[in-house]
N, CA, C and O atoms as a CHARMM CRD file, in Angstrom:
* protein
*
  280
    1    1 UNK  N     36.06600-302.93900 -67.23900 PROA 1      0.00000
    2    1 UNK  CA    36.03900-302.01400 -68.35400 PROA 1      0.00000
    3    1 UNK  C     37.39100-302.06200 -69.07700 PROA 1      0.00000
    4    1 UNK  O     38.46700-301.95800 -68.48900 PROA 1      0.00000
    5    2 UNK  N     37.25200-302.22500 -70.36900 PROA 2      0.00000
    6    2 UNK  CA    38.53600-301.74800 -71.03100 PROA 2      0.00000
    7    2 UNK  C     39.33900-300.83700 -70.92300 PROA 2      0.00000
    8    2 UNK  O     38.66600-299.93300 -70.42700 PROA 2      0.00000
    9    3 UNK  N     40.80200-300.30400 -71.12300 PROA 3      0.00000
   10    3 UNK  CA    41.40500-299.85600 -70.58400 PROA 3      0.00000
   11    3 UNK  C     42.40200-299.95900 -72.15900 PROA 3      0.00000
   12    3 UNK  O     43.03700-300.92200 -72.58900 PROA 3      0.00000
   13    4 UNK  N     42.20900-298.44600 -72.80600 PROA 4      0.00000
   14    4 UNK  CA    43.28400-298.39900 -74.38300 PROA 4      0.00000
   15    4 UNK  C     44.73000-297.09900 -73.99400 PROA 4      0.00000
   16    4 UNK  O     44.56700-295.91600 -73.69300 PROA 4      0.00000
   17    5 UNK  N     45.84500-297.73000 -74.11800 PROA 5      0.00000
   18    5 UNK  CA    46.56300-297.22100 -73.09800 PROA 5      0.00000
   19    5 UNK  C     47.13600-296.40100 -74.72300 PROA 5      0.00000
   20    5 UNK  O     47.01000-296.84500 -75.86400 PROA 5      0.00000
   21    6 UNK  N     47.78900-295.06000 -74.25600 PROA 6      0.00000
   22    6 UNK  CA    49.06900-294.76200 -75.04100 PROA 6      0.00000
   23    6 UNK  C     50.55700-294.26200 -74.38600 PROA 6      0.00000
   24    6 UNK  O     50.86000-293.36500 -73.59900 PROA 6      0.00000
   25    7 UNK  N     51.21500-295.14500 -75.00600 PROA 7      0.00000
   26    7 UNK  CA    52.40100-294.75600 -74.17100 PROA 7      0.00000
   27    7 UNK  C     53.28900-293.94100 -75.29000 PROA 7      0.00000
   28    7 UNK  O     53.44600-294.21000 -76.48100 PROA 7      0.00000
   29    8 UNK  N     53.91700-292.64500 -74.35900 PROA 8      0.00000
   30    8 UNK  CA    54.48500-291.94700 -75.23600 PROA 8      0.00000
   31    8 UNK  C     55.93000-291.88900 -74.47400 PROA 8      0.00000
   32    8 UNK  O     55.89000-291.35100 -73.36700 PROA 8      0.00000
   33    9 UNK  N     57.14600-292.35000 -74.89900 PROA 9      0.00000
   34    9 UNK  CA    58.66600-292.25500 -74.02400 PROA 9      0.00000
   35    9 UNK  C     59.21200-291.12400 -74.12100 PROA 9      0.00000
   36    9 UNK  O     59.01700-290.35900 -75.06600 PROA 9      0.00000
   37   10 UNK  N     59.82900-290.93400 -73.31600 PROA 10     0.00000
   38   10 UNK  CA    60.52600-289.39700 -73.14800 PROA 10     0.00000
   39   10 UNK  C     61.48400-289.30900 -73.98900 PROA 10     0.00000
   40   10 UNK  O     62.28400-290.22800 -74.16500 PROA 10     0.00000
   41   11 UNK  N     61.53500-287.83400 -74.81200 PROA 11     0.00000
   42   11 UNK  CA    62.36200-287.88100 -76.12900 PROA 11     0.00000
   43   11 UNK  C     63.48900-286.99300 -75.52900 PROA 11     0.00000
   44   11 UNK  O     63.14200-286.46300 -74.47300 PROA 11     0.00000
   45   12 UNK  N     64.85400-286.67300 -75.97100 PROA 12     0.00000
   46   12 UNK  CA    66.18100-285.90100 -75.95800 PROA 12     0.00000
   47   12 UNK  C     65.37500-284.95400 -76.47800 PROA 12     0.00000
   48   12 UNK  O     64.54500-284.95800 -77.38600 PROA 12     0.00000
   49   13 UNK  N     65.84500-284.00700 -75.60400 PROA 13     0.00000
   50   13 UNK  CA    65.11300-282.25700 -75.70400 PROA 13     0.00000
   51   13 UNK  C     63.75200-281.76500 -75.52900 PROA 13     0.00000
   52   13 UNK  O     63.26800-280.76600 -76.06100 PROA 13     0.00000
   53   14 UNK  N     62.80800-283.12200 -74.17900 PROA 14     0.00000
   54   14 UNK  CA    61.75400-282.45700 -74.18800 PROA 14     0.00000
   55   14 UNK  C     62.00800-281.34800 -72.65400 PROA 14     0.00000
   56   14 UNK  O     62.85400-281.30000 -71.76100 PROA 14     0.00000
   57   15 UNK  N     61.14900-280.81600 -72.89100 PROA 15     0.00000
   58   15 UNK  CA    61.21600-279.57800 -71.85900 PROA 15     0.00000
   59   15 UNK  C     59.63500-279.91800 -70.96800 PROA 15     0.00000
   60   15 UNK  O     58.57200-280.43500 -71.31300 PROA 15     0.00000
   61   16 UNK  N     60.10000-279.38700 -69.81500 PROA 16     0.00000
   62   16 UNK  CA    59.13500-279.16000 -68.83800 PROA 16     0.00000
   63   16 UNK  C     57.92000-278.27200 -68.89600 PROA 16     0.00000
   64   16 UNK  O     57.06700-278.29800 -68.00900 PROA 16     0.00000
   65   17 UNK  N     57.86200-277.61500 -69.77600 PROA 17     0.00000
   66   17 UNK  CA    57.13600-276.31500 -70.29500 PROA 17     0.00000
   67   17 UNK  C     56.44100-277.48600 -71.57800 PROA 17     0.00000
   68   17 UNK  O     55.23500-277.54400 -71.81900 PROA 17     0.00000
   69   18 UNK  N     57.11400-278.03300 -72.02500 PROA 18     0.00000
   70   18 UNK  CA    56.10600-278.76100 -72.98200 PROA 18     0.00000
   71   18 UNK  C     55.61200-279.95600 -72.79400 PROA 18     0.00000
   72   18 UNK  O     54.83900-280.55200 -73.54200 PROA 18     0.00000
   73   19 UNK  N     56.08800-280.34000 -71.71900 PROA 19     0.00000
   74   19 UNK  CA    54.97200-281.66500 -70.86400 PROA 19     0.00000
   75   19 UNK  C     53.65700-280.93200 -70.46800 PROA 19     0.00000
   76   19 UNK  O     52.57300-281.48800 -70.29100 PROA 19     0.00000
   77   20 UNK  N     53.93300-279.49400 -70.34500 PROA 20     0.00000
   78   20 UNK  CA    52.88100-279.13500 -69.37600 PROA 20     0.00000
   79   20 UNK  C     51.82700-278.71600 -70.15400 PROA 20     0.00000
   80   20 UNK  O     50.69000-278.46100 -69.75500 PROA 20     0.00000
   81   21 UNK  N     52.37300-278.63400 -71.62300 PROA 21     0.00000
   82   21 UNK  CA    51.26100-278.14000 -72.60700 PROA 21     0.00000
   83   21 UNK  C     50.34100-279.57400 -73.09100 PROA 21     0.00000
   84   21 UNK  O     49.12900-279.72700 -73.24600 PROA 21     0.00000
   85   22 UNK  N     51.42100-280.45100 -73.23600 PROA 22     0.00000
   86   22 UNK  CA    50.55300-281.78600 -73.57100 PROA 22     0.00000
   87   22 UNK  C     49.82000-282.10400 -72.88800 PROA 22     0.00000
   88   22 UNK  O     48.76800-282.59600 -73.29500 PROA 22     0.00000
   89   23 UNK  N     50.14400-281.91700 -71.30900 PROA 23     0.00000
   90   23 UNK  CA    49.16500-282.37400 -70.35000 PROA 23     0.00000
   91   23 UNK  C     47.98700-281.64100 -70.24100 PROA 23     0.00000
   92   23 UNK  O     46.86300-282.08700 -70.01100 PROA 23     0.00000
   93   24 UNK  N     48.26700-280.67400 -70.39200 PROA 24     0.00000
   94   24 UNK  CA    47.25000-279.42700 -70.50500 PROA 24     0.00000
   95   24 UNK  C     46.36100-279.90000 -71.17400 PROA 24     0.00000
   96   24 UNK  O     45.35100-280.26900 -70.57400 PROA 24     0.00000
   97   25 UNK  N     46.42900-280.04700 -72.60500 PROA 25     0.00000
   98   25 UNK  CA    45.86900-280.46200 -73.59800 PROA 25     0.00000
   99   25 UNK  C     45.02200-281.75000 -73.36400 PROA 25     0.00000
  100   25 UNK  O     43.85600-281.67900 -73.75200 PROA 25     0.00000
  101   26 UNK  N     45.35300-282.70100 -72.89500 PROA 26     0.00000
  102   26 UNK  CA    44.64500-283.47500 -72.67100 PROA 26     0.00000
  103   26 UNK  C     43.66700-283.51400 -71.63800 PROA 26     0.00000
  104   26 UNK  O     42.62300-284.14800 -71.79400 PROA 26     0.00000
  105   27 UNK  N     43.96800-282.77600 -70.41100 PROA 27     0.00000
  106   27 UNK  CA    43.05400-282.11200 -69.51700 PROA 27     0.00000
  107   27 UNK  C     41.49800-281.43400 -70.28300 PROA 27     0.00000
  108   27 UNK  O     40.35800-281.83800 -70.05300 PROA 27     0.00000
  109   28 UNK  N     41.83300-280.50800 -71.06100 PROA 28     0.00000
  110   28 UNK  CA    40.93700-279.84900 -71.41300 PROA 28     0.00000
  111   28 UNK  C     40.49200-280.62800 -72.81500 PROA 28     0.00000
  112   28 UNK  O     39.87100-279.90000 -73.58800 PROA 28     0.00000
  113   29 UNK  N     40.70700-281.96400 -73.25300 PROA 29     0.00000
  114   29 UNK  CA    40.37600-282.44800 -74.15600 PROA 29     0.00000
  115   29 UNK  C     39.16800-283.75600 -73.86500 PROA 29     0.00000
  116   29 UNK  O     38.29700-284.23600 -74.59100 PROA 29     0.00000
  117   30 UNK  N     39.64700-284.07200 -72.28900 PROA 30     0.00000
  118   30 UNK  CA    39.30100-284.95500 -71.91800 PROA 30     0.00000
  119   30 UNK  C     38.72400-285.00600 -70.53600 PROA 30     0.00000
  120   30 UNK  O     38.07600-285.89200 -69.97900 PROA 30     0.00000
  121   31 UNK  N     39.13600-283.80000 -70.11400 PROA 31     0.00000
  122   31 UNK  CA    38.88100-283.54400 -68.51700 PROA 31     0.00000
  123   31 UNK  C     40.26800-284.59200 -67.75900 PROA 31     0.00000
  124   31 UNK  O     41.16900-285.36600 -68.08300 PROA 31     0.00000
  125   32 UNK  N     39.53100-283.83000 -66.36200 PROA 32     0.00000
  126   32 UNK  CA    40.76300-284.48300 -65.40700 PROA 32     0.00000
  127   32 UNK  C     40.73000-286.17100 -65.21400 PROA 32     0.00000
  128   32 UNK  O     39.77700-286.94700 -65.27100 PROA 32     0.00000
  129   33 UNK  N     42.07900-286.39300 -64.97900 PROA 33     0.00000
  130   33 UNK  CA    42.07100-287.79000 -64.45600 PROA 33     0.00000
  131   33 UNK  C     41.53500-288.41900 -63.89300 PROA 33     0.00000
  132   33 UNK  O     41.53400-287.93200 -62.76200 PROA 33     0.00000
  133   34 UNK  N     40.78500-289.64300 -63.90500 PROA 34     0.00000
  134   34 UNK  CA    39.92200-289.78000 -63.37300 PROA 34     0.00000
  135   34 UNK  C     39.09100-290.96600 -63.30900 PROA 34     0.00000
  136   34 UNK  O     38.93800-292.07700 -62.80100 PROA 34     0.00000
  137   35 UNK  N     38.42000-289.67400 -64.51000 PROA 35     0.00000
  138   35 UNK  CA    36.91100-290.31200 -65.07500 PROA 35     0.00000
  139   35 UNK  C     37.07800-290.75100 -66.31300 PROA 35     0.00000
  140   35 UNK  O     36.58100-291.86100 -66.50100 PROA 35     0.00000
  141   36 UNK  N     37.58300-290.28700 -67.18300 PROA 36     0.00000
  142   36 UNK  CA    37.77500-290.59600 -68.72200 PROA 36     0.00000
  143   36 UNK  C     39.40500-291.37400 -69.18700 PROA 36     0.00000
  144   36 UNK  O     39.51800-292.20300 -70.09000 PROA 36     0.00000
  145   37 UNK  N     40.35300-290.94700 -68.47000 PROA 37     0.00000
  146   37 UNK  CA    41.90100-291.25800 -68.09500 PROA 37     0.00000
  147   37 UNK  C     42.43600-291.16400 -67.27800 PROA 37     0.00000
  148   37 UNK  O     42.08800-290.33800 -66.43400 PROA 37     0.00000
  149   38 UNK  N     43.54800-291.94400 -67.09400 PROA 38     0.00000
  150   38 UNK  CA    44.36300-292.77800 -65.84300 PROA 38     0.00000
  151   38 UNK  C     45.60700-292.33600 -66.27700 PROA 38     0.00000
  152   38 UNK  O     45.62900-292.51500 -67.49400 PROA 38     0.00000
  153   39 UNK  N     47.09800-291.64300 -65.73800 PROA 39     0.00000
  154   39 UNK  CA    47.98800-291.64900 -66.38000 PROA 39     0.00000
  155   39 UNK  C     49.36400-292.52600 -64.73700 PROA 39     0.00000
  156   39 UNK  O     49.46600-292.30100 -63.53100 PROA 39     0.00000
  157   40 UNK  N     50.11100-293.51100 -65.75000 PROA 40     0.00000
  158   40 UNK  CA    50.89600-293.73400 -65.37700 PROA 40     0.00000
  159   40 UNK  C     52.27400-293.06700 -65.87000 PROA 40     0.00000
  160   40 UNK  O     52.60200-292.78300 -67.02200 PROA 40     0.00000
  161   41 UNK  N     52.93600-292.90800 -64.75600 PROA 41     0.00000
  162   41 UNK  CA    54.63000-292.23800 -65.25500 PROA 41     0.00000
  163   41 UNK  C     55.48300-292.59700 -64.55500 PROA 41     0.00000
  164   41 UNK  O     55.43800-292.65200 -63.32600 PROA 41     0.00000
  165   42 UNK  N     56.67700-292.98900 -65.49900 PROA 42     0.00000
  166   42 UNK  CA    57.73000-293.99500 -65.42200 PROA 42     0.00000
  167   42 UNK  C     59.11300-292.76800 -65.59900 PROA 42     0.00000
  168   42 UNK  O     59.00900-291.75100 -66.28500 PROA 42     0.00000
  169   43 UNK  N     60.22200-293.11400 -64.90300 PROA 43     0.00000
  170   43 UNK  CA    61.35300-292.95400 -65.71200 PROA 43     0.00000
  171   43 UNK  C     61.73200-292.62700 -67.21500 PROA 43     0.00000
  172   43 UNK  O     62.54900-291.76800 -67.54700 PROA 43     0.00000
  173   44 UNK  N     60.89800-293.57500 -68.21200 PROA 44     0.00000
  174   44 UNK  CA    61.27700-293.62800 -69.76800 PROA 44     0.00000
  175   44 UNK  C     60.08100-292.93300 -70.17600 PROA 44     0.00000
  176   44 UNK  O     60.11700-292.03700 -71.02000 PROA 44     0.00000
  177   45 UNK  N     58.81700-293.39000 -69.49500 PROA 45     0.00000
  178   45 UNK  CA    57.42100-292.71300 -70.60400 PROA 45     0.00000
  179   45 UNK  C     56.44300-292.40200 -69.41400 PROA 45     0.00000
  180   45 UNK  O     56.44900-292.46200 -68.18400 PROA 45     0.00000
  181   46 UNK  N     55.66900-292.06900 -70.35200 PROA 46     0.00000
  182   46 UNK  CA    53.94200-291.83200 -69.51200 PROA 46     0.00000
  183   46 UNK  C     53.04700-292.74300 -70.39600 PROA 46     0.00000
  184   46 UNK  O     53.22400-292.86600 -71.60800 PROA 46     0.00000
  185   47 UNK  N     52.40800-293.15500 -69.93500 PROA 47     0.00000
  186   47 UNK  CA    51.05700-294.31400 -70.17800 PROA 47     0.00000
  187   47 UNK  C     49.87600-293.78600 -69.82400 PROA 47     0.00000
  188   47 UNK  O     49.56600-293.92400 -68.64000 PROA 47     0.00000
  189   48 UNK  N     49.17900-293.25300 -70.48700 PROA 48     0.00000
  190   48 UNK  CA    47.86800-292.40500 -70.46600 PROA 48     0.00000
  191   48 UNK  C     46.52100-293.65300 -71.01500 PROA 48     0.00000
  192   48 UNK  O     46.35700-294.02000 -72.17900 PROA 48     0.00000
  193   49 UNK  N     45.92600-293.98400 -70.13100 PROA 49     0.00000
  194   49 UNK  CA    45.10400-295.20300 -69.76800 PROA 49     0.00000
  195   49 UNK  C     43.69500-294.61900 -70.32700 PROA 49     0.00000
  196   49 UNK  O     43.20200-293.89500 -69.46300 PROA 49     0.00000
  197   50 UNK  N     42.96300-294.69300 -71.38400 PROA 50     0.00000
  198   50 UNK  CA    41.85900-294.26300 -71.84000 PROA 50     0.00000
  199   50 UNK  C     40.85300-294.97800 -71.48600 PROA 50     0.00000
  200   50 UNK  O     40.84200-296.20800 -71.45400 PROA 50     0.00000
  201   51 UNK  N     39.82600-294.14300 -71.16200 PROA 51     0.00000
  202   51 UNK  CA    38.27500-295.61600 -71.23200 PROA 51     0.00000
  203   51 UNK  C     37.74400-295.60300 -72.63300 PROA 51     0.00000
  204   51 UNK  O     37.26100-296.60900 -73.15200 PROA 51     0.00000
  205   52 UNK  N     37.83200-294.55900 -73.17500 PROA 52     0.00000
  206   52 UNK  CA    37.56200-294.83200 -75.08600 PROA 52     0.00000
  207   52 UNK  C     38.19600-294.85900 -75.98500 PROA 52     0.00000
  208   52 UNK  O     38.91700-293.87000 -76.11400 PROA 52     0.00000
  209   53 UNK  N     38.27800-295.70900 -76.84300 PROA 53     0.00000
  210   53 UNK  CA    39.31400-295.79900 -77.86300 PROA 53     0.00000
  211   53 UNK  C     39.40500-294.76400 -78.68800 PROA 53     0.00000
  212   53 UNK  O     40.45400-294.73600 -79.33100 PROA 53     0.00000
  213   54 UNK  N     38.70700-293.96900 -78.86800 PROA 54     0.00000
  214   54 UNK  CA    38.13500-292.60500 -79.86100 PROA 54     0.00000
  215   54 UNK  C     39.55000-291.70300 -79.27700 PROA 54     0.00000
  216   54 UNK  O     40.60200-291.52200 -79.89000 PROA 54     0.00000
  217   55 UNK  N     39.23300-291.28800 -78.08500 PROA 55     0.00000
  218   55 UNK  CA    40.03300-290.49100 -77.21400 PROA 55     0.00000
  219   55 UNK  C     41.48200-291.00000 -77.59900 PROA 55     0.00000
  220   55 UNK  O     42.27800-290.50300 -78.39400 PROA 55     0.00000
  221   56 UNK  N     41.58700-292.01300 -76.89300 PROA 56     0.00000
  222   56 UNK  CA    43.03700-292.81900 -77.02200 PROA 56     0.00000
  223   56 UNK  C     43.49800-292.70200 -78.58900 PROA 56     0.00000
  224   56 UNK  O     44.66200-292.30100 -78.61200 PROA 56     0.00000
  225   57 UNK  N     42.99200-292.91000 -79.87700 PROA 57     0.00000
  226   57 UNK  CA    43.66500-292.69100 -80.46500 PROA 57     0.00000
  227   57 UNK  C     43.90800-291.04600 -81.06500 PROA 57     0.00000
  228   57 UNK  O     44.87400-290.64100 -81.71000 PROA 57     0.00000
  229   58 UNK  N     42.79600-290.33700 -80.65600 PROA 58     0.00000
  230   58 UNK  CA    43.39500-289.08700 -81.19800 PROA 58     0.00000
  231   58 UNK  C     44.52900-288.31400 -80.02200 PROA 58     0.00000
  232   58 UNK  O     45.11600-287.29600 -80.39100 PROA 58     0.00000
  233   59 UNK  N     44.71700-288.73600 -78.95900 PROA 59     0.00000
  234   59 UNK  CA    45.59100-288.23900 -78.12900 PROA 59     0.00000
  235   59 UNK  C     46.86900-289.16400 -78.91500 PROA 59     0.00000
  236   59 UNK  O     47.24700-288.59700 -79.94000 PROA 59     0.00000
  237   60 UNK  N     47.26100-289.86900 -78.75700 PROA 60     0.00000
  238   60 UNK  CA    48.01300-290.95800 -80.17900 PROA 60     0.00000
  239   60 UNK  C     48.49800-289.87400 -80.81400 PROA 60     0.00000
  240   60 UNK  O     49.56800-289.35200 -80.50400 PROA 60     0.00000
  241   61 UNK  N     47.52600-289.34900 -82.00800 PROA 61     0.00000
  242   61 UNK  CA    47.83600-288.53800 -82.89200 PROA 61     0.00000
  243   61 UNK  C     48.75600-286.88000 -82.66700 PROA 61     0.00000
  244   61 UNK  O     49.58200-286.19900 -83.27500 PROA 61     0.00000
  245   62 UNK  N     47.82900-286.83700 -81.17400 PROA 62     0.00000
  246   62 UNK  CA    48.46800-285.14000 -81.02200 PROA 62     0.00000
  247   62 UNK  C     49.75600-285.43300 -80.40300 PROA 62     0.00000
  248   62 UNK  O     50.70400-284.64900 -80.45400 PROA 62     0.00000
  249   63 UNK  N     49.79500-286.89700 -79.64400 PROA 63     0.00000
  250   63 UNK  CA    51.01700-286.69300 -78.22300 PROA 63     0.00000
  251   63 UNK  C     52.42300-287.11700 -79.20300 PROA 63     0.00000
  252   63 UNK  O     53.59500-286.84100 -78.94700 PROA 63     0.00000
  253   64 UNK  N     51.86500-287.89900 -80.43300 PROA 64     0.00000
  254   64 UNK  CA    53.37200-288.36300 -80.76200 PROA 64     0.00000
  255   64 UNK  C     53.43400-289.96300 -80.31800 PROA 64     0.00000
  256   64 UNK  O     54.35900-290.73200 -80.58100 PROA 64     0.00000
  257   65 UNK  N     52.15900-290.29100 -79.53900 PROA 65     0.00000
  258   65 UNK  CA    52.41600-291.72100 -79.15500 PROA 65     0.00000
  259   65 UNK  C     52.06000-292.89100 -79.88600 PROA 65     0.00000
  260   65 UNK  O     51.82300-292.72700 -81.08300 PROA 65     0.00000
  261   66 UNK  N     51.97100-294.08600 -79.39000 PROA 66     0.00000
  262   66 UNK  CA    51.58600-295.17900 -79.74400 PROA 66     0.00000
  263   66 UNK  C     50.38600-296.25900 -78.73900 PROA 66     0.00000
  264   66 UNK  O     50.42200-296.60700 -77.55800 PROA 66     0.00000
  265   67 UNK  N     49.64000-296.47000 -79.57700 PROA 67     0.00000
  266   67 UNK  CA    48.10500-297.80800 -78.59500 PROA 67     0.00000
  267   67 UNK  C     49.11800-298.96900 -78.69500 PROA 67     0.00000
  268   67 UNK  O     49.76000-299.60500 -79.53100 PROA 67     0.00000
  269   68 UNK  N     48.93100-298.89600 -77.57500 PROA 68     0.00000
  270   68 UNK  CA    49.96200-300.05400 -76.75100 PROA 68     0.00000
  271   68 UNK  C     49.33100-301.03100 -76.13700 PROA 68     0.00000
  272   68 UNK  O     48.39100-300.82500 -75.36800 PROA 68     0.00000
  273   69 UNK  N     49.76000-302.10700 -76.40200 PROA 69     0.00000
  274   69 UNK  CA    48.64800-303.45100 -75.83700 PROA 69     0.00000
  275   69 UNK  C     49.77200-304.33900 -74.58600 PROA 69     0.00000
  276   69 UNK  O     50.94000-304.68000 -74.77200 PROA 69     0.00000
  277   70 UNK  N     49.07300-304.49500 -73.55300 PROA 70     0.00000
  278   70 UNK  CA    50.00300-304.99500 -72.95900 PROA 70     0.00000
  279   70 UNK  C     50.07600-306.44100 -72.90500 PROA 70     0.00000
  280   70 UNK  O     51.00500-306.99000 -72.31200 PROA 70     0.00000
């Protein structure tokens, strides 16, 4: 199965309180990890692994990220 990733890097002045809203957000946008998304997290970013491109790019839109091809 395809696999449409967005990676979003950690910006100067994000807060812990607002990871938790993004994540949030995508939880209840998409449900839990899983079934619909995969999230990898790094040091620099998070890589949020979509099975639909629909999803993947409007999370894109809300997170601030970029569809990243590896």
């Amino acid at each position: 199965m395809k696999k449409y990733p967005v990676k979003v890097r950690w910006r100067q002045g994000d807060t812990v309180r607002q990871w938790n809203e993004e994540m949030a957000w995508v939880t209840e946008q998409f449900g839990l990890p899983g079934k619909n998304w995969q999230a990898d997290v790094t040091d620099q970013a998070i890589t949020i692994f979509f099975n639909n491109e629909r999803d993947a790019v409007a999370a894109s839109l809300k997170l601030g990220g970029y569809l990243w091809n590896e």
